[in-house]
PDB file of the backbone (N, CA, C, O) and the ligand in Angstrom, with CONECT records:
HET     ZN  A 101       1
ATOM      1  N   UNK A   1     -25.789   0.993  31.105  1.00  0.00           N
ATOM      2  CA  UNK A   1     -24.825   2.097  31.076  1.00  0.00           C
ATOM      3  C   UNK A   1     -23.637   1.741  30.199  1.00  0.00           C
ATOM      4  O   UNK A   1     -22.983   0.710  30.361  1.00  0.00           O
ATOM      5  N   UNK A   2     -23.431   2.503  29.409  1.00  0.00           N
ATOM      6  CA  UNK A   2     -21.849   2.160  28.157  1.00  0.00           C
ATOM      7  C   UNK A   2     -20.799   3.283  28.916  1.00  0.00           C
ATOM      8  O   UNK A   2     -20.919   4.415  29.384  1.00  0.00           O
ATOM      9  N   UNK A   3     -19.953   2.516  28.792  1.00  0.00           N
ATOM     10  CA  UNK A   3     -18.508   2.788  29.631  1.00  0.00           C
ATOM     11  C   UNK A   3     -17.844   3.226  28.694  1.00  0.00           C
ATOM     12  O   UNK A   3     -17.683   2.413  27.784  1.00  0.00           O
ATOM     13  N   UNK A   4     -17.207   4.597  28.504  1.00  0.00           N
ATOM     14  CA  UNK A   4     -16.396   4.823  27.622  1.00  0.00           C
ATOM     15  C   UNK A   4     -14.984   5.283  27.965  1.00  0.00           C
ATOM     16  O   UNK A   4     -14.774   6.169  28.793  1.00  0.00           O
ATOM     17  N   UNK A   5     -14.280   4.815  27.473  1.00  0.00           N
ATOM     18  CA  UNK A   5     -12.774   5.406  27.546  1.00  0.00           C
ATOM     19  C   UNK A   5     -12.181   6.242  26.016  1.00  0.00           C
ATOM     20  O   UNK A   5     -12.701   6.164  24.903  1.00  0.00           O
ATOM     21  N   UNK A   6     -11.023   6.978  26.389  1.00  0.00           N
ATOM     22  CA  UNK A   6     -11.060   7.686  25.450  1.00  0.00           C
ATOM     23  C   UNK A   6      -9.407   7.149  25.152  1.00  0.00           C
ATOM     24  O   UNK A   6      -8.517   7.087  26.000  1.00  0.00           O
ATOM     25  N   UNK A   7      -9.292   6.760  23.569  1.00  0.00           N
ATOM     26  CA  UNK A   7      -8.470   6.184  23.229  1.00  0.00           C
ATOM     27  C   UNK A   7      -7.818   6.586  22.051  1.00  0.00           C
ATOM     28  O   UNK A   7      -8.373   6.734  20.962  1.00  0.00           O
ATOM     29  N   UNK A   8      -6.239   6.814  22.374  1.00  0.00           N
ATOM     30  CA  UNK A   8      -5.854   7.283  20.798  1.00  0.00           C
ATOM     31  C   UNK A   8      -5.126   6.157  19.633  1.00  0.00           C
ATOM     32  O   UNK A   8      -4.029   5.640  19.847  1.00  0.00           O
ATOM     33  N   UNK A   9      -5.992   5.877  18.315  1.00  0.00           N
ATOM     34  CA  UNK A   9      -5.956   4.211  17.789  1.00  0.00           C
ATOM     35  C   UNK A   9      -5.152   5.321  16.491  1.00  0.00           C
ATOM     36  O   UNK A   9      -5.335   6.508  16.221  1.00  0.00           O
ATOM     37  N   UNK A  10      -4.330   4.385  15.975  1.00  0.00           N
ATOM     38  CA  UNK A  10      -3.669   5.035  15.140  1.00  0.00           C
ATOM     39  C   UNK A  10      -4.643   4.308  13.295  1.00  0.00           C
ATOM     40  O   UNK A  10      -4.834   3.154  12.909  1.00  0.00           O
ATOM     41  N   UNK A  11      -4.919   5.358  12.804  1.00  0.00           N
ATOM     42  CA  UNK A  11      -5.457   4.943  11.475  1.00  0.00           C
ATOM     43  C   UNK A  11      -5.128   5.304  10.247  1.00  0.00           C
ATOM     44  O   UNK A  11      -4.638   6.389   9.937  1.00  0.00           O
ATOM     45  N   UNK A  12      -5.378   4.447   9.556  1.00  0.00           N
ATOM     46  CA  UNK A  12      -4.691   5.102   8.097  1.00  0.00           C
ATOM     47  C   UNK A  12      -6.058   6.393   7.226  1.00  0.00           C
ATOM     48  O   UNK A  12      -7.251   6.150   7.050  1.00  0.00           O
ATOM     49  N   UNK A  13      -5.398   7.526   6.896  1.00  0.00           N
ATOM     50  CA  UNK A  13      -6.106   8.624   6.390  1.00  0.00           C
ATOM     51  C   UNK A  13      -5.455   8.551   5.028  1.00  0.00           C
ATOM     52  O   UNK A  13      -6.171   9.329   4.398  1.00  0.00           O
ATOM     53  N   UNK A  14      -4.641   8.151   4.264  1.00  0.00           N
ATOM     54  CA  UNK A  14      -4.340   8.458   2.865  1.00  0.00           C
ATOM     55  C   UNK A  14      -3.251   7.358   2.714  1.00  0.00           C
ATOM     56  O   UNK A  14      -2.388   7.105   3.555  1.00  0.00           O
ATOM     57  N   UNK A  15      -3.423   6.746   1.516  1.00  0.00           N
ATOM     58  CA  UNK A  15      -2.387   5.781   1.002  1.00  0.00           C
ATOM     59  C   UNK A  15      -1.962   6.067  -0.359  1.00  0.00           C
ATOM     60  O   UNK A  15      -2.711   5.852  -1.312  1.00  0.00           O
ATOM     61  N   UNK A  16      -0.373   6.712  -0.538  1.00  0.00           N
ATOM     62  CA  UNK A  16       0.239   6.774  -1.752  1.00  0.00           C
ATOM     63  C   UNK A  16       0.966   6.165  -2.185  1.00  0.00           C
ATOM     64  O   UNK A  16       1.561   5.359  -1.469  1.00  0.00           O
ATOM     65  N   UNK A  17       1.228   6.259  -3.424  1.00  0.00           N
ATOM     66  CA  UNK A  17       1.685   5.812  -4.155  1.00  0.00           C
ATOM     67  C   UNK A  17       3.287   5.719  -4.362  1.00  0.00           C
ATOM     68  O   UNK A  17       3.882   6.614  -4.962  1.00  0.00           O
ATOM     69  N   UNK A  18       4.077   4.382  -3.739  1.00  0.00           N
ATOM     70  CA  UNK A  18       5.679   4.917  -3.579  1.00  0.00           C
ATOM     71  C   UNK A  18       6.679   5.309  -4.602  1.00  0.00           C
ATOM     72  O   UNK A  18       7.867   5.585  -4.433  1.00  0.00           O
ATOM     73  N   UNK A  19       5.853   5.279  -5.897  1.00  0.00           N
ATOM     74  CA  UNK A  19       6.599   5.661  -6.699  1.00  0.00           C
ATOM     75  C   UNK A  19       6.165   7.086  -7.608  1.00  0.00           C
ATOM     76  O   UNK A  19       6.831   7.823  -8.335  1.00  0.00           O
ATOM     77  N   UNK A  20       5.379   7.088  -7.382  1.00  0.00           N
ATOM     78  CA  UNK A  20       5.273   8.444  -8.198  1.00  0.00           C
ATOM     79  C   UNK A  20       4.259   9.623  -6.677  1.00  0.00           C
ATOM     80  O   UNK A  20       4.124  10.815  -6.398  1.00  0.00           O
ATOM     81  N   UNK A  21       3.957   8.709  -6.317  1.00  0.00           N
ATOM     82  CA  UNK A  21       3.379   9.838  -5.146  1.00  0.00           C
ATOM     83  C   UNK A  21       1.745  10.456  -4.822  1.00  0.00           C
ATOM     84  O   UNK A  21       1.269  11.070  -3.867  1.00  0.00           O
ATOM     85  N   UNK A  22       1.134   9.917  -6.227  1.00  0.00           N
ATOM     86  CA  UNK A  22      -0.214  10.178  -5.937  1.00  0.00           C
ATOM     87  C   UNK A  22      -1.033   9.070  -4.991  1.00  0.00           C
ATOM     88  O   UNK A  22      -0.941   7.851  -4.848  1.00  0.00           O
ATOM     89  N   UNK A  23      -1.722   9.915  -4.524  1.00  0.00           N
ATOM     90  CA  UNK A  23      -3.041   9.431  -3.817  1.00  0.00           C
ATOM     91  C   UNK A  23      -3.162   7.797  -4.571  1.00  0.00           C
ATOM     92  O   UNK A  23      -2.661   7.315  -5.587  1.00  0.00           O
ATOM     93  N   UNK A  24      -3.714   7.476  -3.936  1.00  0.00           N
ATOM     94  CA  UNK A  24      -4.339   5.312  -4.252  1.00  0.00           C
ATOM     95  C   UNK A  24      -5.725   5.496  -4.097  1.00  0.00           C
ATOM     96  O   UNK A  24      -6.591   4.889  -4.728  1.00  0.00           O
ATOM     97  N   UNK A  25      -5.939   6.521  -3.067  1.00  0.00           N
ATOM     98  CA  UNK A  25      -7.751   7.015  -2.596  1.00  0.00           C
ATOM     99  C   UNK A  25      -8.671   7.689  -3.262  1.00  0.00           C
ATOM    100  O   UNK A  25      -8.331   8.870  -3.320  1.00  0.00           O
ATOM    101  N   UNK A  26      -9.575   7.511  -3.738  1.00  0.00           N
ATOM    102  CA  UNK A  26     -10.271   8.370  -4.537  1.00  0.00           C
ATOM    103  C   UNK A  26     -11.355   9.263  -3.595  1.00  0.00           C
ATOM    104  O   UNK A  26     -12.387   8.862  -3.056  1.00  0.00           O
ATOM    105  N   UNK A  27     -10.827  10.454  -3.587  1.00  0.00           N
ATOM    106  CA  UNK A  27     -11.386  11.758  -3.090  1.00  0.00           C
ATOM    107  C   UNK A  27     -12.851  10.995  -2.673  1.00  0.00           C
ATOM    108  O   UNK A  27     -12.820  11.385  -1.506  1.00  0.00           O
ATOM    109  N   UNK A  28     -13.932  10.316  -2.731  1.00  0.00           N
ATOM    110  CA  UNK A  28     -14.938  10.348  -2.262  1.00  0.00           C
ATOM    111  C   UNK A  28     -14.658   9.772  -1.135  1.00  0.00           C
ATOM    112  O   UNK A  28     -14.912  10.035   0.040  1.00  0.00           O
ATOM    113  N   UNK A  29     -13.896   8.652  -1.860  1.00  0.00           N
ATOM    114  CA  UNK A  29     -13.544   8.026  -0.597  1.00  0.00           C
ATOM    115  C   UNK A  29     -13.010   8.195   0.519  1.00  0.00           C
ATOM    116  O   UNK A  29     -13.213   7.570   1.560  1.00  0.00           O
ATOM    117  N   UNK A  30     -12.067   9.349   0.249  1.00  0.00           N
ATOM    118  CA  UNK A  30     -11.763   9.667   1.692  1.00  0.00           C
ATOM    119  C   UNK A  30     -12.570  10.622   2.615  1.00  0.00           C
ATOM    120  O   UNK A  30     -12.356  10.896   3.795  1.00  0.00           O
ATOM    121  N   UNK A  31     -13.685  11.120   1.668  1.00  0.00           N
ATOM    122  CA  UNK A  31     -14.481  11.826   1.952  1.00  0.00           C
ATOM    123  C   UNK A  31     -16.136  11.589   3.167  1.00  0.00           C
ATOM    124  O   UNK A  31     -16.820  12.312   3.891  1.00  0.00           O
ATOM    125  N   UNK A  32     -16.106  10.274   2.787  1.00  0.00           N
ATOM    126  CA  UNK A  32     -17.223   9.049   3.073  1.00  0.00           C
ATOM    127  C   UNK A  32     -16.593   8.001   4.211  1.00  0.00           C
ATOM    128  O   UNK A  32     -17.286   7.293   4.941  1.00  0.00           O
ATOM    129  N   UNK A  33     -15.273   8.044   4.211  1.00  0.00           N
ATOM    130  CA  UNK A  33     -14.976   6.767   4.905  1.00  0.00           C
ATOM    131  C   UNK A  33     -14.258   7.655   6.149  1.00  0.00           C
ATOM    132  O   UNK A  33     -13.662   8.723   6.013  1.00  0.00           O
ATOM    133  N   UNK A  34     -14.521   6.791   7.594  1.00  0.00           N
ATOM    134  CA  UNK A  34     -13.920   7.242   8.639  1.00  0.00           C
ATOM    135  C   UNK A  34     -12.265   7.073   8.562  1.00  0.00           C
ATOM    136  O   UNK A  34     -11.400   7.919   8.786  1.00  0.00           O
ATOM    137  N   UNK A  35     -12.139   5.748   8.185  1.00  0.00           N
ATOM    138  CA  UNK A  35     -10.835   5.223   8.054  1.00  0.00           C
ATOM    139  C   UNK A  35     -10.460   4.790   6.835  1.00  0.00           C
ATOM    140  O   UNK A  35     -11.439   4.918   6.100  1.00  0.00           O
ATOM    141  N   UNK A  36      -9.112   4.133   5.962  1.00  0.00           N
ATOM    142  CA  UNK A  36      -8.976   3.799   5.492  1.00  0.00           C
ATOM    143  C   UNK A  36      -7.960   2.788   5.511  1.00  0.00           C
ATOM    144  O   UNK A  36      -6.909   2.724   4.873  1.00  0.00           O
ATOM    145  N   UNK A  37      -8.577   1.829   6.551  1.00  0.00           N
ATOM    146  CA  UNK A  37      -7.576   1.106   7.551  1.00  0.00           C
ATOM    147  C   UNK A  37      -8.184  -0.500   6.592  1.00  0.00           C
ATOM    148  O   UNK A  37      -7.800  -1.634   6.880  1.00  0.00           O
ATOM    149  N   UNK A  38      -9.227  -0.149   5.404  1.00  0.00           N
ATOM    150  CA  UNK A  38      -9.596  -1.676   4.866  1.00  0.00           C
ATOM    151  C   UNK A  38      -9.253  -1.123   3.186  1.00  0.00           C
ATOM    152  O   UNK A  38      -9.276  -1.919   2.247  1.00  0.00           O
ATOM    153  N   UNK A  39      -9.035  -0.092   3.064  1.00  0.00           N
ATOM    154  CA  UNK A  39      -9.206   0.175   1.535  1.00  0.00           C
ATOM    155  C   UNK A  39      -7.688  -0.431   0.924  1.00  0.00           C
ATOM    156  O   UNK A  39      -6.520  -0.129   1.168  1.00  0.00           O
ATOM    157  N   UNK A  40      -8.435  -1.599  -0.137  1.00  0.00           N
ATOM    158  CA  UNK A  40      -7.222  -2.336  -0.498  1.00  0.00           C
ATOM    159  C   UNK A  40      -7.275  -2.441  -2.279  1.00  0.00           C
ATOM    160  O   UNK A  40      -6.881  -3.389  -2.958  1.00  0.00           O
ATOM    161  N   UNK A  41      -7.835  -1.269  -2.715  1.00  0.00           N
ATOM    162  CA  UNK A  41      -7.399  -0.929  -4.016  1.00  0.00           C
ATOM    163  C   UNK A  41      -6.466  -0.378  -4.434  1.00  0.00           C
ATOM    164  O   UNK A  41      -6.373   0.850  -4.437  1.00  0.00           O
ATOM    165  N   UNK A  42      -5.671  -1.087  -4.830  1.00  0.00           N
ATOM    166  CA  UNK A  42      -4.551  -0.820  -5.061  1.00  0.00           C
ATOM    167  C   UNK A  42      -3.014  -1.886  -5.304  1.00  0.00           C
ATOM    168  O   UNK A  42      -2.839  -2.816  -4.518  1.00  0.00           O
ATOM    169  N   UNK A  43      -1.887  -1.600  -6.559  1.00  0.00           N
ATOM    170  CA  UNK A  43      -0.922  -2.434  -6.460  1.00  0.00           C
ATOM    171  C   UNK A  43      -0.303  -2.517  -5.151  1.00  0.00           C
ATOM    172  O   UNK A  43      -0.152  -1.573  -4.375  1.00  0.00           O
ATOM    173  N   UNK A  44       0.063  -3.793  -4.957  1.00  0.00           N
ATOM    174  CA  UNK A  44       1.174  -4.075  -3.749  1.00  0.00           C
ATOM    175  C   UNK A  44       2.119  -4.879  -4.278  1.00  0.00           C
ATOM    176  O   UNK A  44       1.852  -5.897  -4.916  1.00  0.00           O
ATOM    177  N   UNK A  45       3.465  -4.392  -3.999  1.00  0.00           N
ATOM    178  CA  UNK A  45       4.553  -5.379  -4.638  1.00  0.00           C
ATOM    179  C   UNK A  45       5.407  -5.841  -3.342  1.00  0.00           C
ATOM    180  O   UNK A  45       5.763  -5.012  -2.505  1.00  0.00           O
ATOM    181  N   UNK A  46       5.664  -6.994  -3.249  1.00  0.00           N
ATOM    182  CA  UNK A  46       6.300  -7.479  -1.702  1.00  0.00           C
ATOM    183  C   UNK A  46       7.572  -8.517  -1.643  1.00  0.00           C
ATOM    184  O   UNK A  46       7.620  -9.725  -1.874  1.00  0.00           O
ATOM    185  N   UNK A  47       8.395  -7.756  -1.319  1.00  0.00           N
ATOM    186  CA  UNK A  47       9.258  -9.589  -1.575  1.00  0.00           C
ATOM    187  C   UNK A  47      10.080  -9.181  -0.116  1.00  0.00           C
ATOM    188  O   UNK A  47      10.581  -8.138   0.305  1.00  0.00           O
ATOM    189  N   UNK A  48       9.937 -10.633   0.443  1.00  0.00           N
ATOM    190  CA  UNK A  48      11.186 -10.750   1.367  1.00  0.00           C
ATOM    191  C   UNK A  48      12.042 -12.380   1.239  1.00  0.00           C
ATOM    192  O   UNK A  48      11.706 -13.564   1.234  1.00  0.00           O
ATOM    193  N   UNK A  49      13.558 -11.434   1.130  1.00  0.00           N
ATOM    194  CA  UNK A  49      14.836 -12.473   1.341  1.00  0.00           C
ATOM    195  C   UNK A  49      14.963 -13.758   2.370  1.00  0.00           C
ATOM    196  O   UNK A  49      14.779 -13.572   3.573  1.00  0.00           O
ATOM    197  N   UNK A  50      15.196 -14.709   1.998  1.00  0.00           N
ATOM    198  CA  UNK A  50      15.614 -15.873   3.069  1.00  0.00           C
ATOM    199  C   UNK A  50      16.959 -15.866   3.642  1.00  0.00           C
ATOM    200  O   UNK A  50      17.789 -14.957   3.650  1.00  0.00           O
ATOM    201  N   UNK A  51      17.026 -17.223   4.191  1.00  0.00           N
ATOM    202  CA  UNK A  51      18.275 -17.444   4.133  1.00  0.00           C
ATOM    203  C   UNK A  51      18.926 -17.895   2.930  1.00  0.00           C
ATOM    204  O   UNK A  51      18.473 -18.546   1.988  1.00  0.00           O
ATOM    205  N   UNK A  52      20.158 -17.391   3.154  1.00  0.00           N
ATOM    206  CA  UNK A  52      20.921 -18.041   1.877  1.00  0.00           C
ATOM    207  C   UNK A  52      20.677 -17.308   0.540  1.00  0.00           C
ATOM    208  O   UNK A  52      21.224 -17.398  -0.559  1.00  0.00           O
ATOM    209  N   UNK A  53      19.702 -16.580   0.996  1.00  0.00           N
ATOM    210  CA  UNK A  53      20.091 -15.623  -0.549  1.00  0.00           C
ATOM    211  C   UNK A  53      21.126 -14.071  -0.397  1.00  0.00           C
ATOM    212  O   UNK A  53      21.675 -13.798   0.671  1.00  0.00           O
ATOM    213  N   UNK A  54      21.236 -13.282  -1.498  1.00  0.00           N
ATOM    214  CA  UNK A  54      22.151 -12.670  -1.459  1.00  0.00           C
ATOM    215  C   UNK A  54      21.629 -11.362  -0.003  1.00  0.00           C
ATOM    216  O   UNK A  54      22.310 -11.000   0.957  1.00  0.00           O
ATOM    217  N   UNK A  55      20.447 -11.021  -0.326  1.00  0.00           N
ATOM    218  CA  UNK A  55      19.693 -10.062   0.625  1.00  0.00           C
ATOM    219  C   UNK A  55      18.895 -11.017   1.494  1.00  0.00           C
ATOM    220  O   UNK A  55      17.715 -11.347   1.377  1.00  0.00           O
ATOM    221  N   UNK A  56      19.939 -11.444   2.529  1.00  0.00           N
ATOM    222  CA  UNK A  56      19.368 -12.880   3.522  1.00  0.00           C
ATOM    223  C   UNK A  56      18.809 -11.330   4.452  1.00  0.00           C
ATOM    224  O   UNK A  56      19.402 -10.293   4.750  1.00  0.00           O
ATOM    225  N   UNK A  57      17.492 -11.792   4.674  1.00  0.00           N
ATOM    226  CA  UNK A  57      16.761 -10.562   5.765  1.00  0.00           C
ATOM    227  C   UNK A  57      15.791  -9.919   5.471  1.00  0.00           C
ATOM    228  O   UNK A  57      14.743  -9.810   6.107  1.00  0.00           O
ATOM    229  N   UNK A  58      16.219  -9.231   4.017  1.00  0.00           N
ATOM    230  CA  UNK A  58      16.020  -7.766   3.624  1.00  0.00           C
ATOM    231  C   UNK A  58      14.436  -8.249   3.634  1.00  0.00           C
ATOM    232  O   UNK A  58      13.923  -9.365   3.717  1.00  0.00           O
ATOM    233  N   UNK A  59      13.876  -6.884   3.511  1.00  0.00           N
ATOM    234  CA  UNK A  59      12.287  -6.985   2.974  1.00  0.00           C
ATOM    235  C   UNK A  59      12.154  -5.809   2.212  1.00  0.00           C
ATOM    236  O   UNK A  59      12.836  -4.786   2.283  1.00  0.00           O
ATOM    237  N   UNK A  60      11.057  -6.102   1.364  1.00  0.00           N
ATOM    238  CA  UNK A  60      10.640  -4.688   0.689  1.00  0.00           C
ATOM    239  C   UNK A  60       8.800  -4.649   0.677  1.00  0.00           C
ATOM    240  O   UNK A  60       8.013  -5.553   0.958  1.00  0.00           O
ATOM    241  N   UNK A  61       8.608  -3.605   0.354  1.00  0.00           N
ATOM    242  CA  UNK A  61       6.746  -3.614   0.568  1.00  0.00           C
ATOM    243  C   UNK A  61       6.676  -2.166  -0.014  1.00  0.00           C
ATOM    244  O   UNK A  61       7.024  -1.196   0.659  1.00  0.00           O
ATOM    245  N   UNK A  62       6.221  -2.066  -1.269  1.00  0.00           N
ATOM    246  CA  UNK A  62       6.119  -1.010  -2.052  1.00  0.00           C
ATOM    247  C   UNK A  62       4.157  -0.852  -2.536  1.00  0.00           C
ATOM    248  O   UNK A  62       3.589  -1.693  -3.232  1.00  0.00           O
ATOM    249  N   UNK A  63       3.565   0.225  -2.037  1.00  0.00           N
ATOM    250  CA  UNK A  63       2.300   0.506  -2.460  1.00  0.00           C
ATOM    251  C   UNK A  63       2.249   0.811  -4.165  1.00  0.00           C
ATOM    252  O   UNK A  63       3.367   0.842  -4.680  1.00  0.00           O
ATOM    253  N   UNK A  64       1.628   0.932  -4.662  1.00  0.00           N
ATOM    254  CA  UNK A  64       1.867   1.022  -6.160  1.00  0.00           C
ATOM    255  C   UNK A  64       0.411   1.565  -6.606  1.00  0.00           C
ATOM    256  O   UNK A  64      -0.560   0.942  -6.175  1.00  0.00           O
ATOM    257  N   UNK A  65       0.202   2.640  -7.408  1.00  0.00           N
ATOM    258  CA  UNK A  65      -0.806   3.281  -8.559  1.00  0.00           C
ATOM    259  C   UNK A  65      -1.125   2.217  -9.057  1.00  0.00           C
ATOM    260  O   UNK A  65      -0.549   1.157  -8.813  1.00  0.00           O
ATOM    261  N   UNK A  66      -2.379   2.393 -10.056  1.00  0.00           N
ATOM    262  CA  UNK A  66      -2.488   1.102 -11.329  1.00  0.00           C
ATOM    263  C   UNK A  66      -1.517   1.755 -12.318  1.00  0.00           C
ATOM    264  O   UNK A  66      -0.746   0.881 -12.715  1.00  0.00           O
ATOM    265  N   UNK A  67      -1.247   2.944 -12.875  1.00  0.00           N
ATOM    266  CA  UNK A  67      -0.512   3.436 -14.161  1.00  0.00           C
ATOM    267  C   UNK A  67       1.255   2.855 -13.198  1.00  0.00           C
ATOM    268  O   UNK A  67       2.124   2.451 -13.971  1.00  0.00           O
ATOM    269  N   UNK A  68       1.562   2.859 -11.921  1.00  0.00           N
ATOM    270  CA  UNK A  68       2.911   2.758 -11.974  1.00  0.00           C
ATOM    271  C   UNK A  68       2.766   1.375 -11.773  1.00  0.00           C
ATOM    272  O   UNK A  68       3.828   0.791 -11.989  1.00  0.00           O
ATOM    273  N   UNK A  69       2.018   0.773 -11.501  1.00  0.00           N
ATOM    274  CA  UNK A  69       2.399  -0.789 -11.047  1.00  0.00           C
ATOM    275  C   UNK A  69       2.032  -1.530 -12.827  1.00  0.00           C
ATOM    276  O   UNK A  69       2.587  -2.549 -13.239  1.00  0.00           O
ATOM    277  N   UNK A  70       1.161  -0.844 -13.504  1.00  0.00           N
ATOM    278  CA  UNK A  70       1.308  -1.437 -14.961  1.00  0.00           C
ATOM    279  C   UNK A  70       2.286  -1.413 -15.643  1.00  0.00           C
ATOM    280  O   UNK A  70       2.409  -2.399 -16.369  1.00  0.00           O
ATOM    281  N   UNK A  71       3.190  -0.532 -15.717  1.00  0.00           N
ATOM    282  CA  UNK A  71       4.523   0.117 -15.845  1.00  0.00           C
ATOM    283  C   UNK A  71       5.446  -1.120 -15.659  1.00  0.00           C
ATOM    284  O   UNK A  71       6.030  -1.608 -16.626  1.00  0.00           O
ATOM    285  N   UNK A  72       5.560  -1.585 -14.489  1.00  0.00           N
ATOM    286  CA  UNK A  72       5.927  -2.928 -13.530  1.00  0.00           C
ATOM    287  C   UNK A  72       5.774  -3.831 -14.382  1.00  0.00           C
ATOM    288  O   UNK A  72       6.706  -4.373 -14.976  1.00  0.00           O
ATOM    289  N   UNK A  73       4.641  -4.076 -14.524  1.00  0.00           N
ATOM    290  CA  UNK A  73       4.039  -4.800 -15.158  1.00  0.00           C
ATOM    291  C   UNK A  73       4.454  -5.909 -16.802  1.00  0.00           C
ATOM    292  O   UNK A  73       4.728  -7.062 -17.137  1.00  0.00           O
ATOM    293  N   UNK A  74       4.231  -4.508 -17.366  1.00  0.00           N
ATOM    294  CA  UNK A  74       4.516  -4.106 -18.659  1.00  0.00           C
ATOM    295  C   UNK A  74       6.080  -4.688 -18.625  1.00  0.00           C
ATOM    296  O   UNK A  74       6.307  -5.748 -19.208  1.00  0.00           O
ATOM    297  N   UNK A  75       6.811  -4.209 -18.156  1.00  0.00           N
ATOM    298  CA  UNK A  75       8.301  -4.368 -18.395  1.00  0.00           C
ATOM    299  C   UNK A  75       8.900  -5.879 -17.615  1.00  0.00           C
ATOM    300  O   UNK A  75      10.050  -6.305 -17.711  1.00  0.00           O
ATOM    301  N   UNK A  76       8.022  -6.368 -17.016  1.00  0.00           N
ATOM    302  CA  UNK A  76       8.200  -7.806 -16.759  1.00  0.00           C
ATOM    303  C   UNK A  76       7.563  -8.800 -17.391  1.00  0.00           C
ATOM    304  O   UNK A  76       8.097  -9.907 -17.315  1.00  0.00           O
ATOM    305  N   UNK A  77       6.551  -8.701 -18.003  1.00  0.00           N
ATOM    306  CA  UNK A  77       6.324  -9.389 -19.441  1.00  0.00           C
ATOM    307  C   UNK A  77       6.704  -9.078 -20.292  1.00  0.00           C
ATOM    308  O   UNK A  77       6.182  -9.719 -21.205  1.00  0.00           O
ATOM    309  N   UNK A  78       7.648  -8.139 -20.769  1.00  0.00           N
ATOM    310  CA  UNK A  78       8.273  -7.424 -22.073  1.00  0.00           C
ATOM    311  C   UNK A  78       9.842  -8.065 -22.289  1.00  0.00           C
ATOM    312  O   UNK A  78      10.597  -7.851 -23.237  1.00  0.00           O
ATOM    313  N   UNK A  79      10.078  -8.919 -21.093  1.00  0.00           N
ATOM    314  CA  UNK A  79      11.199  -9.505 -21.196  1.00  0.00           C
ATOM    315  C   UNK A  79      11.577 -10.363 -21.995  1.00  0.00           C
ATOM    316  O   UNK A  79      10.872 -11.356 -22.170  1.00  0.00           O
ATOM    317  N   UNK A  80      12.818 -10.200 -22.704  1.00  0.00           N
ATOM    318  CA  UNK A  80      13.342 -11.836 -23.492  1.00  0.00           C
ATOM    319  C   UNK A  80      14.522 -12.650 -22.941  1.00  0.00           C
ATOM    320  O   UNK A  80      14.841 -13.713 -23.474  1.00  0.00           O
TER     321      UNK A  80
HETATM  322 ZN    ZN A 101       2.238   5.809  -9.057  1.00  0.00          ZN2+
END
């Protein structure tokens, strides 16, 4: 006999993009997949502050497109 309980699990249905706002998911995919609680295509940019620096604490965690995170990209190797 399987015992079931009925449970409300919180899941991820769409992951955008924090800077310009599009979708990260490609329509099949959200189409095909129950969740999208593993889909990890996609830029991630992450930094968190220590101690002793100026933003002692802070954190940041920004999802990123490939066209906006190349962008990123682009302009941090473009440096002199
Ligand atoms: Zn973008």
């Amino acid at each position: 006999m399987k015992k079931t309980a009925k449970m409300s699990v919180e899941v991820v249905t769409d992951i955008v993009c924090d800077k310009c706002g599009e979708s990260l998911v490609p329509e099949i995919q959200k189409d095909s997949q129950e969740n999208l609680n593993g889909f990890a295509d996609f830029g991630v940019l992450k930094a968190s502050f220590g101690y002793g620096s100026g933003r002692d604490g802070e954190s940041f965690h920004f999802d990123l497109c490939e066209t906006c995170f190349m962008e990123l990209v682009n302009k941090v190797m473009n440096r002199r």
